[in-house]
C-alpha positions as CSV (number, residue, x, y, z in Angstrom):
1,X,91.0,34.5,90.2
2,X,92.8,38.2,89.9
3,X,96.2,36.6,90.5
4,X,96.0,34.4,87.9
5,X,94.7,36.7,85.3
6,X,97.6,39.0,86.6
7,X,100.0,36.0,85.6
8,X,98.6,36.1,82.6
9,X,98.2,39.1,81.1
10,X,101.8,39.8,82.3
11,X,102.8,36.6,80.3
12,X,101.0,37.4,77.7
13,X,101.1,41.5,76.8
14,X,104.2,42.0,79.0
15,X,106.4,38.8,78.3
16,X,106.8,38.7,81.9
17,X,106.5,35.8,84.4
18,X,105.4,36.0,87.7
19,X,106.2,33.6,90.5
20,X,103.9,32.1,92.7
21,X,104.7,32.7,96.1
22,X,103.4,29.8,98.0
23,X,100.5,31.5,99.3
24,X,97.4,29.6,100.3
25,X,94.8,31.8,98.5
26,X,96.8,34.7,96.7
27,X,99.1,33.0,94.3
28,X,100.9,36.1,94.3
29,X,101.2,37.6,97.7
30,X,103.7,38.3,99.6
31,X,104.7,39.0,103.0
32,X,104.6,42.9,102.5
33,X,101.9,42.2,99.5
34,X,101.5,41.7,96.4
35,X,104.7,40.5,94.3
36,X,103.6,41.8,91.0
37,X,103.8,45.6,89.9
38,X,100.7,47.7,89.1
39,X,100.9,47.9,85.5
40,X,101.0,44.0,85.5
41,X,97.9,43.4,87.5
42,X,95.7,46.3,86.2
43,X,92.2,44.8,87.2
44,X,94.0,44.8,90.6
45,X,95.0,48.0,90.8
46,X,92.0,49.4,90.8
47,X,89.9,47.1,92.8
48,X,89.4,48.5,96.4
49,X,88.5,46.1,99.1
50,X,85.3,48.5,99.6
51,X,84.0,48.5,96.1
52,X,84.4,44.6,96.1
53,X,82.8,43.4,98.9
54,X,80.2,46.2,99.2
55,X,79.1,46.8,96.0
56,X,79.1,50.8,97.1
57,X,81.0,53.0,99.2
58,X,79.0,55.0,101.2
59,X,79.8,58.3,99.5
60,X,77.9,58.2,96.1
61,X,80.5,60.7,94.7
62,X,83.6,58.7,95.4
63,X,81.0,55.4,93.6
64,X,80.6,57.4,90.2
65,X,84.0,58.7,90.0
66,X,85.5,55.1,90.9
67,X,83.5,53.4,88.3
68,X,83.8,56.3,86.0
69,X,87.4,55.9,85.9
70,X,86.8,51.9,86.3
71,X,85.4,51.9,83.3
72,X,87.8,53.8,81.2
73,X,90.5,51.9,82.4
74,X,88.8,48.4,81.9
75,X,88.0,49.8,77.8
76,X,91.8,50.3,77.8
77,X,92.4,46.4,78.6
């Protein structure tokens, strides 16, 4: 689901096309990871693997900061 937004938001507010690289599950992964830059996968960028499965981190500081900034970022898009 994140890669193809990726694909499209670069498409569509960076006229840029990203490839898909053959990967079973991560349309745009490759072998040293993924294929498209930060500013053209922004929801990706600041997703962390802990927030996303979790829900929390377990330091309730580093939660309202992430989501603080999260947030701001998310109004920019």
């Amino acid at each position: 689901m994140y890669c193809e937004e990726a694909i499209r938001y670069a498409k569509e507010d960076w006229n840029v096309d990203l490839q898909p690289t053959g990967h079973p599950k991560l349309p745009l992964m490759g072998p040293t990871g993924c294929t498209a830059a930060p500013h053209l996968r922004p929801i990706c960028t600041v997703h962390t693997c802990q927030i996303g499965s979790l829900g929390t981190s377990k330091n309730r500081q580093w939660d309202k900061e992430y989501f603080d900034l999260r947030g701001r970022i998310e109004d920019l898009l």
